[in-house]
VOGU-3710 file (C-alpha; in Angstrom, 3 decimals, decimal comma):
1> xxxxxxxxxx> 8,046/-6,761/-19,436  10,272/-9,100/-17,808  9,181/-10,974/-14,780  12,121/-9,479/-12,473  11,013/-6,084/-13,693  7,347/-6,667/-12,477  8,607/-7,911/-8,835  10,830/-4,770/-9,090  8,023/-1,987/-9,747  5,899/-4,053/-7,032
11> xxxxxxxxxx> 8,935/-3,773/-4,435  9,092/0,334/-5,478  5,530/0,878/-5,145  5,087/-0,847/-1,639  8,784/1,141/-0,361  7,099/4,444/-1,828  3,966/3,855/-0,325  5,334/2,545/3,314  7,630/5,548/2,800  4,653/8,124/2,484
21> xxxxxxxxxx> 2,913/6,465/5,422  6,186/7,015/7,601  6,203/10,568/6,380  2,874/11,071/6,542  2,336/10,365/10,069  5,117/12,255/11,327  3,492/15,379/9,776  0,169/14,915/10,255  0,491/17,444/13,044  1,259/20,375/10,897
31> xxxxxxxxxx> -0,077/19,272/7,594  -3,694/17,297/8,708  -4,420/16,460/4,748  -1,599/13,945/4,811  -3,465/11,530/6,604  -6,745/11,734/4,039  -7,369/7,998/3,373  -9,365/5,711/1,684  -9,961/1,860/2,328  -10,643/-0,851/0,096
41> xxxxxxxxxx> -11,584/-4,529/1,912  -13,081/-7,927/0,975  -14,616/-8,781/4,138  -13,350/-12,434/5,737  -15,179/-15,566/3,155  -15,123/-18,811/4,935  -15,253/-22,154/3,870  -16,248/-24,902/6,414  -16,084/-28,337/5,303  -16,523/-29,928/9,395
51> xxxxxxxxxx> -13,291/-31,093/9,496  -10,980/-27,929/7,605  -12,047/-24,006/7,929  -10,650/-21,948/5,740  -11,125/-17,896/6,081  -10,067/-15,474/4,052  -9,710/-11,116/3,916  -8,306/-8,663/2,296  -7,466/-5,182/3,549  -6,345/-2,059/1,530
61> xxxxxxxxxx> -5,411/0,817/2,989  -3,904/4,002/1,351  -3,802/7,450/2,305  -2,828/11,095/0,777  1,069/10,834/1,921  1,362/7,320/0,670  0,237/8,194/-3,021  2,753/11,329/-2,857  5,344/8,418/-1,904  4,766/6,153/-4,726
71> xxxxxxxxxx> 4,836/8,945/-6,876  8,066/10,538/-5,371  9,563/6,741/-5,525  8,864/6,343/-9,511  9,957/9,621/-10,236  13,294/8,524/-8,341  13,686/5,366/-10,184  13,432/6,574/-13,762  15,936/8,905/-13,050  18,655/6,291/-11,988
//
């Protein structure tokens, strides 16, 4: 797989996914199971050396409508 097709499927997946989100919440009124989520998180690791701190996270977040995105997305794609 070419490099330009890698930054591709990453660019679909995070679309589909902000997509689902977007969806999601505007929905979550009449369908609550769209906004089922589950997170995923490295807590913040900090180096200190006295003169440089350095702190680091990371943060995952998806829910129901967002998976259903990524899914719709990718289904879209190999079509075109």
């Amino acid at each position: 797989m070419k490099k330009h097709n890698i930054i591709l499927w990453i660019f679909i997946i995070a679309a589909g996914s902000i997509i689902g989100n977007i969806i999601g919440d505007a929905l979550s009124g009449v369908i609550p199971v769209l906004k089922l989520s589950e997170s995923i998180s490295f807590g913040p690791a900090t180096l200190d050396l006295s003169f440089f701190d350095f702190t680091m996270g990371f943060s995952f977040n998806i829910n129901l409508a967002g998976v259903i995105g990524i899914i719709a997305v990718i289904l879209i794609f190999r079509k075109m």
